[in-house]
DRENPA-3360 file (N, C-alpha, C; in nm, 2 decimals, always signed):
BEGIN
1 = XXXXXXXX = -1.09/+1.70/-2.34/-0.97/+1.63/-2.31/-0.90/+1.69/-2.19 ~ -0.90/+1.80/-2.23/-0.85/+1.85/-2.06/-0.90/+1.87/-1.94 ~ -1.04/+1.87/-1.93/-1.11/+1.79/-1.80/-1.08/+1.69/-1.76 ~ -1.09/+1.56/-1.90/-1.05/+1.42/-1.85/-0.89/+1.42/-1.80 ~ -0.84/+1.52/-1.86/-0.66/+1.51/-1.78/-0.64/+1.53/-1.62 ~ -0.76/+1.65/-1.59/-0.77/+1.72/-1.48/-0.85/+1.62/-1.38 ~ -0.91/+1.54/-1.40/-1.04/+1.45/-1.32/-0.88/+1.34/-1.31 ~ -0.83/+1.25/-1.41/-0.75/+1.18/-1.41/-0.65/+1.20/-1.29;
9 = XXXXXXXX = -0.62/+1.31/-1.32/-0.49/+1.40/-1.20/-0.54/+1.40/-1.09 ~ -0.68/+1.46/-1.04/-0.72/+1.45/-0.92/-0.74/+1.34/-0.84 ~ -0.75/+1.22/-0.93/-0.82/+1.09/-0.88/-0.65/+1.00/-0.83 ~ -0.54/+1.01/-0.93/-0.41/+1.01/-0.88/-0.34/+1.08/-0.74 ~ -0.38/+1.20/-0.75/-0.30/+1.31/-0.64/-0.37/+1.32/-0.52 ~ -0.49/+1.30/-0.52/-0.58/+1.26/-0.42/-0.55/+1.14/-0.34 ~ -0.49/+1.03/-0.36/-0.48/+0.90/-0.33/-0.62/+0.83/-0.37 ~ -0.69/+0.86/-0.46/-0.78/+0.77/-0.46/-0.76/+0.61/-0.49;
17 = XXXXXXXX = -0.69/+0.66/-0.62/-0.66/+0.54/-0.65/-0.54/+0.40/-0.57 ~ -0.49/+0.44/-0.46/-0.41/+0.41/-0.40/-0.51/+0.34/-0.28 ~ -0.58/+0.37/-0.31/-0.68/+0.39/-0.16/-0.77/+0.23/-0.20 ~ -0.81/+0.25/-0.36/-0.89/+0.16/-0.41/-0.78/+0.02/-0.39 ~ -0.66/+0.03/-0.39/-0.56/-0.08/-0.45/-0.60/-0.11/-0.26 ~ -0.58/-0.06/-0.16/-0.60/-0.12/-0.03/-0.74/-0.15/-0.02 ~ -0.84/-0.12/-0.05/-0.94/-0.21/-0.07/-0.98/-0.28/-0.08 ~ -0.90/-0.31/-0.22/-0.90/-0.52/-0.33/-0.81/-0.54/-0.23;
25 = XXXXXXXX = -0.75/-0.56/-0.16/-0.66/-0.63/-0.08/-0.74/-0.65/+0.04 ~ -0.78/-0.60/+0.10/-0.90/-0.62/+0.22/-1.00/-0.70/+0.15 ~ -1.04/-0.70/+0.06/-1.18/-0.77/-0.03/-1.11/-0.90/-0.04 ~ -0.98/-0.90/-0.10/-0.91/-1.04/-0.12/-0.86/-1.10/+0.01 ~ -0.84/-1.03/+0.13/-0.83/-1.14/+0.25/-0.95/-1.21/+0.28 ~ -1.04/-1.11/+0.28/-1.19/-1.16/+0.30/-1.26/-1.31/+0.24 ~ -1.23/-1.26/+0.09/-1.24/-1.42/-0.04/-1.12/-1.51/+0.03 ~ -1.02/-1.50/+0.04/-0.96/-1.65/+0.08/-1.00/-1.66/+0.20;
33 = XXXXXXXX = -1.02/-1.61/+0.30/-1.07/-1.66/+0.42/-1.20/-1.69/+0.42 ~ -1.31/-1.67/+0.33/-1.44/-1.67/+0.31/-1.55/-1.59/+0.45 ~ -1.48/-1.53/+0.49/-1.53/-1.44/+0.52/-1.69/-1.35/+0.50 ~ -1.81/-1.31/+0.54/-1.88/-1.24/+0.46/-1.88/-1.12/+0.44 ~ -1.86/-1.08/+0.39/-1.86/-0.94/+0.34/-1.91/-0.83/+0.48 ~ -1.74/-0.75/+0.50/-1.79/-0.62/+0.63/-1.70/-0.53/+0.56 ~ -1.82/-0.45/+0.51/-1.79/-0.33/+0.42/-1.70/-0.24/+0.57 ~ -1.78/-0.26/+0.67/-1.69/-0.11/+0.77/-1.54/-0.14/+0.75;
41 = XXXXXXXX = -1.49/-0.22/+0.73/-1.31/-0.25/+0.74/-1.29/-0.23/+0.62 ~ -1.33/-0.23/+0.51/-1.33/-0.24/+0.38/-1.28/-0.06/+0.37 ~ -1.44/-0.01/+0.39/-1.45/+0.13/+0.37/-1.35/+0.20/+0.46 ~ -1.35/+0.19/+0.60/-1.25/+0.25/+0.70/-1.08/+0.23/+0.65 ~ -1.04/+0.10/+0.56/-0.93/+0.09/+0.50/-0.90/+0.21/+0.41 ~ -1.01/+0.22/+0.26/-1.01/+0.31/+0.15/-1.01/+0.40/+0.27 ~ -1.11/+0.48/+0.33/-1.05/+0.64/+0.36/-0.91/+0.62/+0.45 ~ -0.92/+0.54/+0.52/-0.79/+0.58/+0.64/-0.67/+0.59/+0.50;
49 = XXXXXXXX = -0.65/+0.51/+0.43/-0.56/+0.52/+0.31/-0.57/+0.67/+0.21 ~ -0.64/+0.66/+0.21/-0.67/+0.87/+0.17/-0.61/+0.95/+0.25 ~ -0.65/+0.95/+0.40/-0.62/+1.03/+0.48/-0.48/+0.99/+0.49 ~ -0.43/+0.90/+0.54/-0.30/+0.86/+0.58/-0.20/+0.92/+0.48 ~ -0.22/+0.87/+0.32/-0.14/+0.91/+0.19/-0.15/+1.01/+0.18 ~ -0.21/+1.09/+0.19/-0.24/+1.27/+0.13/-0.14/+1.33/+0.23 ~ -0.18/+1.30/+0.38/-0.06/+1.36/+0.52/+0.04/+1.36/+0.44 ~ +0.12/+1.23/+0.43/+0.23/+1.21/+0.40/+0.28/+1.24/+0.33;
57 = XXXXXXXX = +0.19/+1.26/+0.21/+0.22/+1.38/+0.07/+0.24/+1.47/+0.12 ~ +0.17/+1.56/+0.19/+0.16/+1.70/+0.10/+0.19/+1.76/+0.28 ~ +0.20/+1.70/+0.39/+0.22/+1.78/+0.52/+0.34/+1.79/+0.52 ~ +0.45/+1.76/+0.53/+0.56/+1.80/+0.55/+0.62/+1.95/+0.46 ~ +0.54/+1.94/+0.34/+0.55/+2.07/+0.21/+0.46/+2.19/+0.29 ~ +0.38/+2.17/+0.31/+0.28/+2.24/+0.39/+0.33/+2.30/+0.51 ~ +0.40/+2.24/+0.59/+0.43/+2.29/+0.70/+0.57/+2.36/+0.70 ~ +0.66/+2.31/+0.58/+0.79/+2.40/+0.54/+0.70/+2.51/+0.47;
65 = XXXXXXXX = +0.60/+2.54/+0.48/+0.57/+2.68/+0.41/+0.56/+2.62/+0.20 ~ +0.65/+2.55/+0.20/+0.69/+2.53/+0.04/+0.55/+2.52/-0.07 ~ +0.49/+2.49/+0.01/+0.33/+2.45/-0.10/+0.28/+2.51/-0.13 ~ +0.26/+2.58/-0.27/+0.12/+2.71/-0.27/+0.03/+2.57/-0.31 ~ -0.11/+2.65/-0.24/-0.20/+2.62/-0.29/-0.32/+2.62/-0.38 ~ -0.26/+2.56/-0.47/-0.32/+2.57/-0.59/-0.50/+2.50/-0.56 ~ -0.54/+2.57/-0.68/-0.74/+2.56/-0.74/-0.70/+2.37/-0.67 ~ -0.65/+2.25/-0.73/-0.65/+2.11/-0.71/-0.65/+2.09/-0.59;
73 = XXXXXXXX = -0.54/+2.14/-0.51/-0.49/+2.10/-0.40/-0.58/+2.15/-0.30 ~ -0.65/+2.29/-0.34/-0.79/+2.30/-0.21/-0.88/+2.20/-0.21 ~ -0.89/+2.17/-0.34/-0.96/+2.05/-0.36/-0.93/+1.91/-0.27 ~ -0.79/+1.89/-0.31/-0.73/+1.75/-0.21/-0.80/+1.79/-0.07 ~ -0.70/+1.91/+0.02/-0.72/+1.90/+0.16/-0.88/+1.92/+0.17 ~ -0.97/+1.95/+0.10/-1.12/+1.95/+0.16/-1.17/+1.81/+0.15 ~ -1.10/+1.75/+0.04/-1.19/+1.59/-0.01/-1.10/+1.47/+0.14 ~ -0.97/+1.53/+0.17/-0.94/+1.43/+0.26/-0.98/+1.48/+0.40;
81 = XXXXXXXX = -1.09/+1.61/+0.43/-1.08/+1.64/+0.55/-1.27/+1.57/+0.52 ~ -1.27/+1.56/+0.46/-1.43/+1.51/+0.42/-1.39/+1.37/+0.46 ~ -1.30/+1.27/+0.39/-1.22/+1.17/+0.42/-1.21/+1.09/+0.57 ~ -1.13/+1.20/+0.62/-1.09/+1.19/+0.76/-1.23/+1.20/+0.89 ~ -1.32/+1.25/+0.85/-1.44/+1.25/+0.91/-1.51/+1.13/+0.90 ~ -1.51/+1.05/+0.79/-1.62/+0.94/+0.76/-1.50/+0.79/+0.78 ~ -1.37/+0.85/+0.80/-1.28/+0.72/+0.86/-1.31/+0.73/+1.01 ~ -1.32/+0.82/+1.11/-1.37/+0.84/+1.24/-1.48/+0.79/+1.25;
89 = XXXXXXXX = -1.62/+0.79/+1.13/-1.71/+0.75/+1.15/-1.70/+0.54/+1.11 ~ -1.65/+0.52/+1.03/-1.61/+0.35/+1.00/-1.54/+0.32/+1.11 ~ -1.44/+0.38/+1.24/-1.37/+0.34/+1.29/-1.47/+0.29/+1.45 ~ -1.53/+0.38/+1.46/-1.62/+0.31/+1.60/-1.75/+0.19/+1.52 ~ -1.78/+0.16/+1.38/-1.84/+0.05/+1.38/-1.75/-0.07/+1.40 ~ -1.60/-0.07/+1.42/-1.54/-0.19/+1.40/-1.52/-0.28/+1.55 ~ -1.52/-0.38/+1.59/-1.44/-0.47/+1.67/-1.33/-0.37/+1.76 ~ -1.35/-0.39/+1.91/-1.24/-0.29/+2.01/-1.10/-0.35/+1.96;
97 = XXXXXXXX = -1.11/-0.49/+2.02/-0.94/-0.49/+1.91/-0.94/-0.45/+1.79 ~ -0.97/-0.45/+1.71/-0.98/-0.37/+1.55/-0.93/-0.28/+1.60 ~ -1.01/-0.19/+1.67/-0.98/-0.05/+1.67/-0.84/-0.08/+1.75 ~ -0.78/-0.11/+1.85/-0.67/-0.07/+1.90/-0.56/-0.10/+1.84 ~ -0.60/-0.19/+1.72/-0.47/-0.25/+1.65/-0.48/-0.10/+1.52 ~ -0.56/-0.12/+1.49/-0.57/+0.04/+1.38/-0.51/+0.15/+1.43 ~ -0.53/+0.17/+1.61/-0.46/+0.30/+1.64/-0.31/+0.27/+1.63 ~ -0.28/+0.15/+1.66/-0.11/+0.10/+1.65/-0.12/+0.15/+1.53;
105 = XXXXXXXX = -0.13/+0.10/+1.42/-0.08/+0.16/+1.28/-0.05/+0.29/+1.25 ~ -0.18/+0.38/+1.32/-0.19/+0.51/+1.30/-0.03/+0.57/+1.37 ~ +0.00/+0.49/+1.49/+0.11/+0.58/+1.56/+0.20/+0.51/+1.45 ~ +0.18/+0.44/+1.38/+0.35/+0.44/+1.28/+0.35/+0.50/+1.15 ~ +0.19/+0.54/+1.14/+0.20/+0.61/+1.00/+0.25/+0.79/+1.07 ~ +0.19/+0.80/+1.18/+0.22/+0.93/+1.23/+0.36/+0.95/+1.30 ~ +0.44/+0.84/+1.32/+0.59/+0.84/+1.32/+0.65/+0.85/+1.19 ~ +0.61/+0.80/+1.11/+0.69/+0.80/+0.97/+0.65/+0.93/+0.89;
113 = XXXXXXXX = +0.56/+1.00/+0.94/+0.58/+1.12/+0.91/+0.62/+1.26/+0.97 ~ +0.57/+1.23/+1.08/+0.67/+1.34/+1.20/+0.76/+1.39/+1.27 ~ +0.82/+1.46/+1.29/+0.96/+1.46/+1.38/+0.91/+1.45/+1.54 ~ +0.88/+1.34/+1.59/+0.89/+1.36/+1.74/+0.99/+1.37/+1.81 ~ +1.11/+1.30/+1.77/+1.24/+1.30/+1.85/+1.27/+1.45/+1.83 ~ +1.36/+1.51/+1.93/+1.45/+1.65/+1.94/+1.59/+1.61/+1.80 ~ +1.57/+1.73/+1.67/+1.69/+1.70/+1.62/+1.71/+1.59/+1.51 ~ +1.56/+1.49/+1.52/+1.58/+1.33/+1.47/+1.44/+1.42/+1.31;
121 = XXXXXXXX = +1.50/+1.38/+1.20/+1.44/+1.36/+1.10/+1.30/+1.25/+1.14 ~ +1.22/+1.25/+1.05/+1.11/+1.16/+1.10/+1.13/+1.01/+0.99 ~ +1.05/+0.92/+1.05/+1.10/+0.80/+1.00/+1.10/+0.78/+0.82 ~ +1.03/+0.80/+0.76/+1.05/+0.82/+0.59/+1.19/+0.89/+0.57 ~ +1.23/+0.93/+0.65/+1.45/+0.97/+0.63/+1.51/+0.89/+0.73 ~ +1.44/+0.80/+0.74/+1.54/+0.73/+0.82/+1.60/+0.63/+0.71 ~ +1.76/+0.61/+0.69/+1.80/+0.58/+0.56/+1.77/+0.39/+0.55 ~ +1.73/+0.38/+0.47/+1.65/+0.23/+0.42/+1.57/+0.14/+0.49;
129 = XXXXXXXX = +1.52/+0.25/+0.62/+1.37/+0.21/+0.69/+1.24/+0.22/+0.60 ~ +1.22/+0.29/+0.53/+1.05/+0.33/+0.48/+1.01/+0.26/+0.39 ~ +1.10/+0.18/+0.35/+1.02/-0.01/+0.25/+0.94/-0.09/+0.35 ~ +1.06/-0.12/+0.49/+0.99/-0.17/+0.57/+0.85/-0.15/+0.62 ~ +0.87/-0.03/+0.70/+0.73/+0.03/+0.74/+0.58/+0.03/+0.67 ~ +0.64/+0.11/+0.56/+0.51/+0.09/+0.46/+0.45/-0.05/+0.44 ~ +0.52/-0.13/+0.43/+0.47/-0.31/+0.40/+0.42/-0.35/+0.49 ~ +0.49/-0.31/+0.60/+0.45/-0.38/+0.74/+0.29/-0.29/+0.73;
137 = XXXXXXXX = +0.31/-0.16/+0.73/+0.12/-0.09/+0.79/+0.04/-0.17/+0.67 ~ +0.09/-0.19/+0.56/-0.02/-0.27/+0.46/-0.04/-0.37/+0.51 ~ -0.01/-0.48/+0.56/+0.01/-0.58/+0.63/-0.09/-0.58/+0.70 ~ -0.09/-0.48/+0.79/-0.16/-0.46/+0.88/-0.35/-0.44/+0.84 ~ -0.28/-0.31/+0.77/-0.43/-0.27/+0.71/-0.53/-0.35/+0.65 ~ -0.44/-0.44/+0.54/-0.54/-0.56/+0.47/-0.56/-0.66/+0.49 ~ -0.42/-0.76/+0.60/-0.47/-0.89/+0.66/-0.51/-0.84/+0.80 ~ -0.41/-0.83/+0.88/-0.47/-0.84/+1.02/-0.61/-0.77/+1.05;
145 = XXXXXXXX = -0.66/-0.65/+0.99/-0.78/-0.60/+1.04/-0.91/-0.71/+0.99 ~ -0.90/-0.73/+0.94/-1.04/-0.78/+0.81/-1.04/-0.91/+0.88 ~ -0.92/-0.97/+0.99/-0.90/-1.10/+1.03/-0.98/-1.08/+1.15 ~ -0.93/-1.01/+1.22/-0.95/-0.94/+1.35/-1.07/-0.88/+1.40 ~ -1.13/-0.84/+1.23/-1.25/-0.79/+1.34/-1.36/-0.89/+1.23 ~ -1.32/-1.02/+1.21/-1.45/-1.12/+1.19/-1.38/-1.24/+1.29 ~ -1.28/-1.20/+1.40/-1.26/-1.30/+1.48/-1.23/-1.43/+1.43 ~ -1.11/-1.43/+1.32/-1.03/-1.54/+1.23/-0.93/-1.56/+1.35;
153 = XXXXXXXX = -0.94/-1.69/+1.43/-0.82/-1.72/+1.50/-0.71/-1.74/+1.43 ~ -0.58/-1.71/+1.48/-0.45/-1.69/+1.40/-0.45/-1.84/+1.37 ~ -0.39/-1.89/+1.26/-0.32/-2.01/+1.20/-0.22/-1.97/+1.13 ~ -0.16/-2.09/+1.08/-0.03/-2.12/+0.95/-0.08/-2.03/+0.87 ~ -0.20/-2.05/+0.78/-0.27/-2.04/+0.69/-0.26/-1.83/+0.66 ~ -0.27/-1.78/+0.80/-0.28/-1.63/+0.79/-0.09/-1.61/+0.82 ~ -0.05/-1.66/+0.89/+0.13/-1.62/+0.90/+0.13/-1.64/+0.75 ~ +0.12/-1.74/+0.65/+0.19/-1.72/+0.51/+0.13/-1.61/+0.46;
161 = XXXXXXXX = +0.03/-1.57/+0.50/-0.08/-1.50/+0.42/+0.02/-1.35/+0.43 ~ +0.04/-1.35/+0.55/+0.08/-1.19/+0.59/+0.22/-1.21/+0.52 ~ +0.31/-1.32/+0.55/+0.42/-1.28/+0.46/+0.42/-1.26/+0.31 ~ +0.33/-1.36/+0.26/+0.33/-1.34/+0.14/+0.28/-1.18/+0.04 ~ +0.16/-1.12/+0.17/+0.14/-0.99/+0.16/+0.27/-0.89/+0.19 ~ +0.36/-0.94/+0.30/+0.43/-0.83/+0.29/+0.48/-0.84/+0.16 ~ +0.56/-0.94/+0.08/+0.68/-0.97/-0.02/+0.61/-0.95/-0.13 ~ +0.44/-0.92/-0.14/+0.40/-0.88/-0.26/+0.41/-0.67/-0.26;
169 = XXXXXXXX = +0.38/-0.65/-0.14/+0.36/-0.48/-0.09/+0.53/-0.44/-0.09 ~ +0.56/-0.49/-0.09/+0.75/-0.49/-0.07/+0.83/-0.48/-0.23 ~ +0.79/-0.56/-0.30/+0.78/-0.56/-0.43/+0.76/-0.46/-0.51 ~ +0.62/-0.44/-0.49/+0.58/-0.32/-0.60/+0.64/-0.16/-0.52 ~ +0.69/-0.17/-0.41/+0.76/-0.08/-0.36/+0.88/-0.05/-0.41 ~ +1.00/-0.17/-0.46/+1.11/-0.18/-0.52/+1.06/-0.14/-0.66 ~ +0.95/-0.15/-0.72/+0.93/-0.06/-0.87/+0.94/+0.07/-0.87 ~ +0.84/+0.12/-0.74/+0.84/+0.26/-0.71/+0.97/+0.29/-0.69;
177 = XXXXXXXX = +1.07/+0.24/-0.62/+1.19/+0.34/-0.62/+1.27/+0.31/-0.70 ~ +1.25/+0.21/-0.80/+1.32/+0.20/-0.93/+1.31/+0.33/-1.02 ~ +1.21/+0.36/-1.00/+1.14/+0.47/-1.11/+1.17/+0.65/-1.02 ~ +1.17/+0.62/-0.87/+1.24/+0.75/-0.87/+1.35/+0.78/-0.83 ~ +1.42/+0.67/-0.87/+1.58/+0.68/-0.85/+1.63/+0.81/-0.85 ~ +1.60/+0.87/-0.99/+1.66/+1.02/-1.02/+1.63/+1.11/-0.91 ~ +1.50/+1.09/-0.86/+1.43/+1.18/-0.77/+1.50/+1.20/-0.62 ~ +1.48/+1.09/-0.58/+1.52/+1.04/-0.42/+1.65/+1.09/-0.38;
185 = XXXXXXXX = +1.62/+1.15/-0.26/+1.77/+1.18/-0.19/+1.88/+1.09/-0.18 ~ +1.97/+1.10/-0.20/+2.07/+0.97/-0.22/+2.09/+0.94/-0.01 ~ +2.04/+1.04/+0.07/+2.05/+0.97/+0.22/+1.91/+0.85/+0.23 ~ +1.82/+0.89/+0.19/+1.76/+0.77/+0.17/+1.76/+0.64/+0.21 ~ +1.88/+0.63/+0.12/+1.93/+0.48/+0.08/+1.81/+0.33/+0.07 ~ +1.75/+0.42/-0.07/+1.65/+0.34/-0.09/+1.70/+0.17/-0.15 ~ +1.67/+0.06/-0.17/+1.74/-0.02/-0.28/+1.82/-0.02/-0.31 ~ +1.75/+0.04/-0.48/+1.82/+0.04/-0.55/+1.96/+0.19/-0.56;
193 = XXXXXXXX = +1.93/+0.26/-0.45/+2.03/+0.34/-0.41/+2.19/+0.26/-0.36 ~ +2.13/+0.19/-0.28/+2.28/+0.01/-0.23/+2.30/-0.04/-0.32 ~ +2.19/-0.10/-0.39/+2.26/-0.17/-0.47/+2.27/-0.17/-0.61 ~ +2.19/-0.09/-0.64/+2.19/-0.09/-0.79/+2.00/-0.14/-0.88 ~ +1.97/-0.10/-0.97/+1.85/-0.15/-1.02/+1.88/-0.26/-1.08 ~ +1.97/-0.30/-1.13/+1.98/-0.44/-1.21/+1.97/-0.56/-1.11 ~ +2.06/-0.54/-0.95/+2.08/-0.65/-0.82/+1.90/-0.62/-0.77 ~ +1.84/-0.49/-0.81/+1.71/-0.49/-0.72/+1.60/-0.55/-0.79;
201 = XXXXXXXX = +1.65/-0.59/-0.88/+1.49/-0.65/-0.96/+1.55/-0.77/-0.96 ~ +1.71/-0.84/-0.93/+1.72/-1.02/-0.88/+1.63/-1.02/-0.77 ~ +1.67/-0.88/-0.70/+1.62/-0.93/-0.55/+1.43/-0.96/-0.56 ~ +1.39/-0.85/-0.63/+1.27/-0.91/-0.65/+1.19/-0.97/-0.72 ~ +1.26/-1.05/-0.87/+1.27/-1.20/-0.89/+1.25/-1.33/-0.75 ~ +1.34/-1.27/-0.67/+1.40/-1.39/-0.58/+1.25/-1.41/-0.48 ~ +1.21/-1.24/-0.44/+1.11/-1.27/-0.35/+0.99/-1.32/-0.43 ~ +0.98/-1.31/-0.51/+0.83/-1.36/-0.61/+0.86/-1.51/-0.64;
209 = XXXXXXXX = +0.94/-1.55/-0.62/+0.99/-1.69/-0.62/+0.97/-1.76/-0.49 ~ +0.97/-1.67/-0.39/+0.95/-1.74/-0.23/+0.83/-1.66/-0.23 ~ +0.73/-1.62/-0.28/+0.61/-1.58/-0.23/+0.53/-1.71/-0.30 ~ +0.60/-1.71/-0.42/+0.51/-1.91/-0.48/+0.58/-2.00/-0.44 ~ +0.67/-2.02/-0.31/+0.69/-2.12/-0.32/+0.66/-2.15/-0.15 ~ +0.59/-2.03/-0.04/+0.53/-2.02/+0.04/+0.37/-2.08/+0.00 ~ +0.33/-2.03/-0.13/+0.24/-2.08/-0.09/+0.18/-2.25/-0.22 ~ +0.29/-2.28/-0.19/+0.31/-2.47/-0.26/+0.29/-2.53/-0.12;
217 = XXXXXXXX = +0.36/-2.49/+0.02/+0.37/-2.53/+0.17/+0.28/-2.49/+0.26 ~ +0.18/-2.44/+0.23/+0.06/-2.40/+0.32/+0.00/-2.52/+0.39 ~ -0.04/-2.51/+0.47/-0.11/-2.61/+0.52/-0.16/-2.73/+0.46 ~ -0.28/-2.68/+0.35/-0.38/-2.70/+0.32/-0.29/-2.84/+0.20 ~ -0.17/-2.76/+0.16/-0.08/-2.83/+0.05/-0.13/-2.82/-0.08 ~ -0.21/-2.73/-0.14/-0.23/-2.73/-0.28/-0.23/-2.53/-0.28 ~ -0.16/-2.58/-0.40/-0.09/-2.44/-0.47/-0.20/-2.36/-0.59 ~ -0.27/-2.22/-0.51/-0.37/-2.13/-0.56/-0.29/-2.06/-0.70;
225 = XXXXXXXX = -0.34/-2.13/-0.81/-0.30/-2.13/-0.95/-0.32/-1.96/-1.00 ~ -0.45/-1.94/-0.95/-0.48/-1.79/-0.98/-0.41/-1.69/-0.90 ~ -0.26/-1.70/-0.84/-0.15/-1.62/-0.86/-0.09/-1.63/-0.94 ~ -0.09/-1.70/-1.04/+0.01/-1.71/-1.14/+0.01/-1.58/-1.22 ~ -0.15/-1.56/-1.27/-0.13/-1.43/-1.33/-0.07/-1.30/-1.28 ~ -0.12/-1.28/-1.14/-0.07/-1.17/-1.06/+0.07/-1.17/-1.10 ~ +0.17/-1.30/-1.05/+0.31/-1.32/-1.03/+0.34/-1.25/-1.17 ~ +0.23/-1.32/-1.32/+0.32/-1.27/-1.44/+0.34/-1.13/-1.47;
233 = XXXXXXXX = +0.21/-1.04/-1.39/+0.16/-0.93/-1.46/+0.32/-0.85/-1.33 ~ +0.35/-0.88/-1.22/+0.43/-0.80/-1.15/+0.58/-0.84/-1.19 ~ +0.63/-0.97/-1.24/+0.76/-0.99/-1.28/+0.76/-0.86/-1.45 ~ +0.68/-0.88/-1.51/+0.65/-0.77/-1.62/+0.68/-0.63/-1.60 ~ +0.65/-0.59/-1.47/+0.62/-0.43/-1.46/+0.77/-0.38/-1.41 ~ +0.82/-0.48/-1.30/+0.96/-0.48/-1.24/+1.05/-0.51/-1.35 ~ +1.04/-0.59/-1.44/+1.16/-0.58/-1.55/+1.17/-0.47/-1.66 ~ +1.06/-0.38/-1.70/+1.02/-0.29/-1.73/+1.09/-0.19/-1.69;
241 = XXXXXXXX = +1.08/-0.18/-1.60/+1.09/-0.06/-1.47/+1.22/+0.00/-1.47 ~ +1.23/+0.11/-1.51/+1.40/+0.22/-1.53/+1.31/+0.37/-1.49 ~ +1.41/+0.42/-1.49/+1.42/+0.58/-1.38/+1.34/+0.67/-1.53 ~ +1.32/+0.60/-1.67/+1.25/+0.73/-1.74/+1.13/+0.72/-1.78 ~ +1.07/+0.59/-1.71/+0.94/+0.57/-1.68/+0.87/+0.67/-1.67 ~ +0.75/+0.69/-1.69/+0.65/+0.80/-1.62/+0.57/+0.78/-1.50 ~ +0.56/+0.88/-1.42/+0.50/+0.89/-1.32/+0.42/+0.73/-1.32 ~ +0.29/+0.73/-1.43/+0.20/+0.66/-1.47/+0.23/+0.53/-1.43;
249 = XXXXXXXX = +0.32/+0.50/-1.46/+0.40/+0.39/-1.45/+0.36/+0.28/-1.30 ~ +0.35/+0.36/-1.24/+0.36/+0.30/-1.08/+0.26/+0.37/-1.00 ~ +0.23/+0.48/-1.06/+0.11/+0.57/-0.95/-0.05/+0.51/-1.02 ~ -0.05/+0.46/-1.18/-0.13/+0.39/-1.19/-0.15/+0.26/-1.23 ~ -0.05/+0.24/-1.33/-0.06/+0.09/-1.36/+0.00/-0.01/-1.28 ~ +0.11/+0.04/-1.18/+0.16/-0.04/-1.10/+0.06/-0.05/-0.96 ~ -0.01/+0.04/-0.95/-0.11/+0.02/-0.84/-0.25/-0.03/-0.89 ~ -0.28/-0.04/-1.00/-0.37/-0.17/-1.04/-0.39/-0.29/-1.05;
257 = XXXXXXXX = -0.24/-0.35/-0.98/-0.24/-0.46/-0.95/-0.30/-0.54/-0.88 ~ -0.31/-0.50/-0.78/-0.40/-0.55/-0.65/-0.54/-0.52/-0.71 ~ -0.60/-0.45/-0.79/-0.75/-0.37/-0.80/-0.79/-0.52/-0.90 ~ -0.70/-0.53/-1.04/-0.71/-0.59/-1.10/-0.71/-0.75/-1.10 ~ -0.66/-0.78/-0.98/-0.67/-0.96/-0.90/-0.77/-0.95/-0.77 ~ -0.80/-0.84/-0.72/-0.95/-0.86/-0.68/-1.07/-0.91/-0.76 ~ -1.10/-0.78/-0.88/-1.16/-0.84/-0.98/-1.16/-0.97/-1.03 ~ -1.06/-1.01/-1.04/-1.05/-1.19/-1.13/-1.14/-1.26/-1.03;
265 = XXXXX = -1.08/-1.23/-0.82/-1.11/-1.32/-0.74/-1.27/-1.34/-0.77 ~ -1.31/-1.19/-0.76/-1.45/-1.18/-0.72/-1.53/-1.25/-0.83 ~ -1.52/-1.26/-0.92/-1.56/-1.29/-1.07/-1.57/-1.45/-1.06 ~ -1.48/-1.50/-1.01/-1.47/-1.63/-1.00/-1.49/-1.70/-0.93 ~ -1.55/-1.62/-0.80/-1.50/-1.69/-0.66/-1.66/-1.78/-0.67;
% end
């Protein structure tokens, strides 16, 4: 049992599993676009997502000196520098736009974690910027690349797509800071920090309400039924959702979301 706790922990603290949830979401732009399967965007998504999440974990602790480094965590920085080598290597099989749209990302994931300005905190303290950002680079990561580098000319059909991806990535983001309300710096000014968790789960009621009701108006005009489940399994987790939650809560079951509606897609497609 305590191996399985310790394998469990690593596969959480590592970003693996975070990594896997941006994968089903690249796999699932892929299925509604019918796309054929290009594992390099796929694969260069999961590590860049490794690499990217681990930084943002554990560098700023690291570089205030505050981190020992513990038996796990040599573990993390070797498995993400392993990581970060085989995302350099997926990154030159992709499409040159691909790639220059991926390095845009990278300068905002590497803004939102570092102090470039003289005196300026880096963008994750900038107070109720980092819902934004985070949604928008998912956005990025799972529609626009996978679009971009099978040369999907822009339509209607991908603008709802990306919105509706942001306001699903945006969503499960309002669970996460439901749950570390207690934690989070009150400068922050996450959500539910303004407004409260009772106003922040109308508010994301409201957007799961306009993420099905974007896609009743698509082009095409007929409404993809197999969101329904997704919509039920995320209005569930958000009403759920209070500060004495466990970690578990959102670092796994709330990031199974996305893993778990790939699967259905693929299954059925």
């Amino acid at each position: 049992m305590k191996v399985l706790k310790s394998i469990v922990r690593f596969y959480i603290n590592s970003s693996l599993h975070v990594a896997l949830s941006c994968f089903a979401l690249v796999q699932i732009t892929q299925i509604v676009f019918h796309i054929s399967e290009q594992n390099a965007v796929g694969y260069f998504a999961f590590l860049g997502t490794i690499v990217g999440y681990n930084f943002v974990k554990y560098e700023e602790l690291a570089r205030a000196k505050r981190l020992q480094m513990r038996k796990q965590l040599r573990w993390i920085a070797l498995f993400t520098f392993g990581a970060f080598m085989m995302t350099g290597y997926y990154f030159f099989l992709l499409e040159r736009l691909t790639q220059i749209i991926a390095v845009v990302f990278l300068g905002l994931t590497l803004l939102y974690t570092l102090p470039f300005f003289p005196n300026r905190k880096n963008a994750r303290n900038w107070a109720g910027v980092k819902i934004y950002i985070v949604s928008f680079c998912w956005v990025g990561a799972t529609v626009f690349l996978p679009l971009l580098n099978a040369n999907v000319a822009f339509t209607i059909n991908i603008g709802i797509l990306s919105i509706q991806r942001f306001i699903l990535i945006f969503v499960l983001i309002l669970i996460f800071e439901i749950i570390d309300l207690r934690h989070d710096n009150p400068n922050l000014r996450t959500v539910p920090q303004q407004i409260g968790v009772k106003n922040t789960k109308i508010l994301g009621f409201v957007l799961l309400i306009l993420f099905c009701g974007l896609e009743g108006v698509n082009v095409n005009g007929n409404f993809n039924f197999q969101y329904l489940p997704l919509i039920f399994v995320i209005v569930i987790a958000l009403a759920f959702a209070n500060e004495k939650r466990s970690k578990y809560y959102t670092s796994f079951w709330v990031e199974s979301i996305p893993i778990v509606w790939w699967l259905l897609l693929f299954f059925v497609k």
